[in-house]
C-alpha positions in Angstrom: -1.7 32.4 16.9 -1.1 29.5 15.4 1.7 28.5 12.9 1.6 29.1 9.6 1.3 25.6 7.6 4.6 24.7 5.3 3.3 24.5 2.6 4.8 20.9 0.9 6.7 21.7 -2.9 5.7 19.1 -5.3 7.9 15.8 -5.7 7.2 15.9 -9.7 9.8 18.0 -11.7 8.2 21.2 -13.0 8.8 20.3 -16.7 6.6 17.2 -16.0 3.6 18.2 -13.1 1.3 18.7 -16.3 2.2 15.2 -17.6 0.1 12.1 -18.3 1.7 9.8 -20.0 4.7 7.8 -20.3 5.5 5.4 -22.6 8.5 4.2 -20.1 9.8 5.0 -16.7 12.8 4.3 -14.5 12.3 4.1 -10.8 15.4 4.2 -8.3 14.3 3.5 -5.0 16.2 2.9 -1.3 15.3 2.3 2.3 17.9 2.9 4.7 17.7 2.0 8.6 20.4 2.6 11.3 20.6 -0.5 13.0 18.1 -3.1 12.3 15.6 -1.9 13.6 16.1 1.9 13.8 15.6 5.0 12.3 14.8 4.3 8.7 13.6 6.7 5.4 12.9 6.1 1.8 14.7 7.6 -1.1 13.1 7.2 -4.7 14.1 8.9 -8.2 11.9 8.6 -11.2 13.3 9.0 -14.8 12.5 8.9 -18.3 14.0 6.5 -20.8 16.4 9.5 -21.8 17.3 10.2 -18.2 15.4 13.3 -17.4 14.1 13.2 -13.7 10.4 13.0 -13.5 10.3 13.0 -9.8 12.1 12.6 -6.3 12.1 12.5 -2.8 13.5 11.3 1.0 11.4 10.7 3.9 11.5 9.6 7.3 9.5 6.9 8.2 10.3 6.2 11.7 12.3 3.1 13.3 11.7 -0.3 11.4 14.0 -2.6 9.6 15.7 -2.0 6.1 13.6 -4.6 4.2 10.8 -2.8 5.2 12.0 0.6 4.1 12.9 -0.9 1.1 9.3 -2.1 0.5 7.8 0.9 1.8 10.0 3.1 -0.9 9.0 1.4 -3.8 5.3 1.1 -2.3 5.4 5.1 -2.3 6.6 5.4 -5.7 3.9 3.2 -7.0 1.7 5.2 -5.4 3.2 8.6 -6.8 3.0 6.7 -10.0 -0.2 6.1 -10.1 -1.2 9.5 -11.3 0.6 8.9 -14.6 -0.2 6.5 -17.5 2.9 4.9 -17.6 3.6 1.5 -20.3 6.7 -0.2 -19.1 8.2 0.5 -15.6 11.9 -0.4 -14.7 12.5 -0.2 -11.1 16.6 -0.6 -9.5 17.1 -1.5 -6.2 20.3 -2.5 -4.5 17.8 -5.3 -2.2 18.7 -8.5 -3.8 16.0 -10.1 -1.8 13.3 -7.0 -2.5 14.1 -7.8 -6.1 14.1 -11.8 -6.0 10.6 -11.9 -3.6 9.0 -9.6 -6.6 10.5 -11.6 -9.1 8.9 -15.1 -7.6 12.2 -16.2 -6.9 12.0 -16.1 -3.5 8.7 -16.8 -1.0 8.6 -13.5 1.3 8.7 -15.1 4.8 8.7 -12.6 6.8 5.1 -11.9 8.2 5.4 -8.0 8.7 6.8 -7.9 4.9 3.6 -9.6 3.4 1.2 -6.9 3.8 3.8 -4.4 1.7 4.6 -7.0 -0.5 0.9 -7.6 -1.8 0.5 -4.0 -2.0 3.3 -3.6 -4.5 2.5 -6.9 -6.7 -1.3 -5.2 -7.1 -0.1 -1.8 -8.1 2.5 -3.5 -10.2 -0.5 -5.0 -12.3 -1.6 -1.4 -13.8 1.5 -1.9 -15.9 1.7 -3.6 -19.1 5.3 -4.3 -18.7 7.4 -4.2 -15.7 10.8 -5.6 -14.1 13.0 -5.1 -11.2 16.5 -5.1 -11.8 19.3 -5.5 -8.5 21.8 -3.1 -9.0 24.9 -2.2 -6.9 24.8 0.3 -4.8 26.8 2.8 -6.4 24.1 2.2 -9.5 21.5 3.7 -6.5 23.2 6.6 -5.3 20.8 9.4 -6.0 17.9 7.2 -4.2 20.8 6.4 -1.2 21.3 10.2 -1.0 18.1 10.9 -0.3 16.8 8.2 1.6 20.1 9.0 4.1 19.8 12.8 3.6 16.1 12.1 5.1 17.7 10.3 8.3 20.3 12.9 8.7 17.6 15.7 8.7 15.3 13.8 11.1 18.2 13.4 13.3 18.3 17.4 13.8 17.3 18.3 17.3 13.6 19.1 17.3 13.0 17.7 13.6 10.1 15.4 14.8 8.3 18.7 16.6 9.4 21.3 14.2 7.5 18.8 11.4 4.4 17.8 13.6 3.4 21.6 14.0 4.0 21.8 10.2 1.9 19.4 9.4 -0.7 20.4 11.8 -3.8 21.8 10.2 -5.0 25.1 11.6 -7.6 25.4 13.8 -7.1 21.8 14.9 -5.2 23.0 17.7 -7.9 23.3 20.4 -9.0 19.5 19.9 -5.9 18.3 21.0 -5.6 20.8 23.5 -6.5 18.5 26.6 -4.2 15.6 25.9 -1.3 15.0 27.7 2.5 15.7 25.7 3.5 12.9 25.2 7.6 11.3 25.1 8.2 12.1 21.4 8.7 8.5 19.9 
């Protein structure tokens, strides 16, 4: 029989799942790695002007390098945001070179950053009025939490298998049935 399918809570506060618009928002977000490469998750926390949480969450992302978490962390709150009508969007991040790059400051060099980097400055369009601001770290400490909370749960024994069976949709299980098992990676 297979397992029943966990079924994933919604990242957007109750108060605000019937929401549409915004008139301003304020995005925290975080990528962590251990080591550089290693394993690396996201942490992002989405407020109002007032300071009421619209949304948040960590996740795993696998081994890469910080500046790419970083990227991929705001890139998946874009993405989250994208649902709303938002009118001016402040996102904090403690990467000074995240912030610089999306500023113009600084030319983003780094090939495997490009791709991420596009992606954000065409979502960032939608918006009438946006900025990034580089804050210190202990101004991101909600998004730290759960961008490390993320690692720390991933680093449980049997996380990565206990989340692919999770995520598996039922009845899929016989089309994978043939394939080898391969080293978790």
């Amino acid at each position: 029989m297979p397992a029943a399918r966990k079924s994933k809570r919604s990242v957007v506060e109750p108060f605000f799942q019937g929401a549409k618009r915004f008139e301003e928002l304020h995005v925290h977000v975080d990528g962590a790695a251990r080591g550089n490469p290693g394993p690396a998750a996201i942490g992002v926390v989405i407020k109002t002007r007032q300071g009421r949480k619209v949304a948040s969450f960590g996740e795993a992302i696998g081994e890469t390098t910080n500046n790419y978490a970083e990227y991929t962390a705001l890139v998946h709150a874009l993405r989250l945001l994208s649902v709303f009508e938002v009118d001016r969007l402040r996102i904090y991040t403690d990467s000074e070179l995240m912030a610089r790059q999306i500023k113009g400051e600084y030319k983003v060099r780094d090939r495997n950053l490009r791709s991420l980097y596009a992606q954000v400055m065409s979502m960032m369009g939608r918006y009438r009025d946006w900025d990034v601001l580089h804050v210190p770290r202990e101004e991101n400490e909600e998004a730290d939490a759960l961008a490390n909370r993320a690692l720390d749960e991933e680093a449980l024994p049997g996380a990565r298998a206990a989340r692919r069976a999770a995520t598996q949709a039922s009845g899929q299980e016989s089309l994978f049935a043939d394939e080898e098992e391969g080293p978790e990676e």
